[in-house]
N, C-alpha and C positions, 0 to 999 in steps of 0.2 A: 375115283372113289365111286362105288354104289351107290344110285338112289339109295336104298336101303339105310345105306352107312352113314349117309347124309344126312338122312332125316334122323337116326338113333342120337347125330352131334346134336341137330338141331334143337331135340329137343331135351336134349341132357341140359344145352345151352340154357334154356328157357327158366330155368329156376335159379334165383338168384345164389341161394343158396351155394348150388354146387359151381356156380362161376366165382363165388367168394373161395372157394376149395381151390379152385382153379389156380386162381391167382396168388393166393398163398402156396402153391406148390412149383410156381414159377417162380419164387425168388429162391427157395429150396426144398431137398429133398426133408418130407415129413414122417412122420407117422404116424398111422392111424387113430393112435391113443391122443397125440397133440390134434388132427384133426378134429376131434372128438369132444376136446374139452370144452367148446364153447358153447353145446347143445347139453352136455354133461352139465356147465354152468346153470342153464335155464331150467334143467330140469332140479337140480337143487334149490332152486327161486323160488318154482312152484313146487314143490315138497313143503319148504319153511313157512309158504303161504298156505297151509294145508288147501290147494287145491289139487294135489296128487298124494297118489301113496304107491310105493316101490316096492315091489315083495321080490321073490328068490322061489327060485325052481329048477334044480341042478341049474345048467349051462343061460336058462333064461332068465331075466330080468321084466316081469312084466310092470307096464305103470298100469293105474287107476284114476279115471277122474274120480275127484273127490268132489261137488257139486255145493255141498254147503256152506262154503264161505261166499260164494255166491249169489246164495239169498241175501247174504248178510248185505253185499253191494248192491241188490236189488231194491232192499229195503232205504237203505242211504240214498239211493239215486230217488225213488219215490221220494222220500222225505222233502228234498230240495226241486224234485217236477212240480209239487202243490205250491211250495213259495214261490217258482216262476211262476206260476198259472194266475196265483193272486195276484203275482208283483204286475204280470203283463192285463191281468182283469182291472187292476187300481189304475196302470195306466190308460186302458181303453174307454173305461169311466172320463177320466180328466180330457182325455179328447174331445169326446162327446161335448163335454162342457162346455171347452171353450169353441168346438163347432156352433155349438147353440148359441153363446154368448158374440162369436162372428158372424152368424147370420142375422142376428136379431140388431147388431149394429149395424149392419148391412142395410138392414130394412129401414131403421131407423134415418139413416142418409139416404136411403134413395125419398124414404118421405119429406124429408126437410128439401132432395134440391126438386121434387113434383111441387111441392108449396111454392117454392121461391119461383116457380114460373107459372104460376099464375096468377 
């Protein structure tokens, strides 16, 4: 085998994808259209999730990102960063606390055992 041909497997190899193809075509003979359905699948997911749109142009099929249902997750995902921010700001508060309320008993004992020796 060629360099050449070697590296063309290797890196057809390199994407899972097409080793998924692979291996589905080692148990039998397929066709292209059964190859096909499982990205055909994904791409009906995101359609219904309007984050594509499919138009038609004789023999092509172009998709579209559709981008706006995307704020909609940006905004949801903000929503719940602030409640972390606070929930983790509430806890960093309460640390603080009981740091202070630990050293200050700290201090407190080392005063009582300096007393008691002298």
């Amino acid at each position: 085998m060629s360099p050449d041909r070697l590296s063309a497997t290797f890196a057809a190899l390199a994407d899972p994808t097409r080793r998924a193809i692979l291996a589905r075509l080692a148990s039998s003979e397929t066709s292209v259209t059964d190859l096909a359905e499982p990205v055909s699948k994904h791409l009906k997911v995101l359609e219904r999730a309007g984050l594509i749109e499919r138009g038609r142009e004789a023999q092509w099929r172009p998709c579209r990102l559709k981008a706006t249902p995307l704020k909609d997750i940006a905004q949801w995902v903000e929503y719940y960063r602030r409640h972390w921010e606070e929930s983790f700001d509430r806890l960093e508060g309460y640390l603080k606390e009981l740091q202070r309320k630990n050293k200050s008993q700290e201090i407190q004992r080392k005063e009582k055992r300096d007393a008691r020796k002298t």
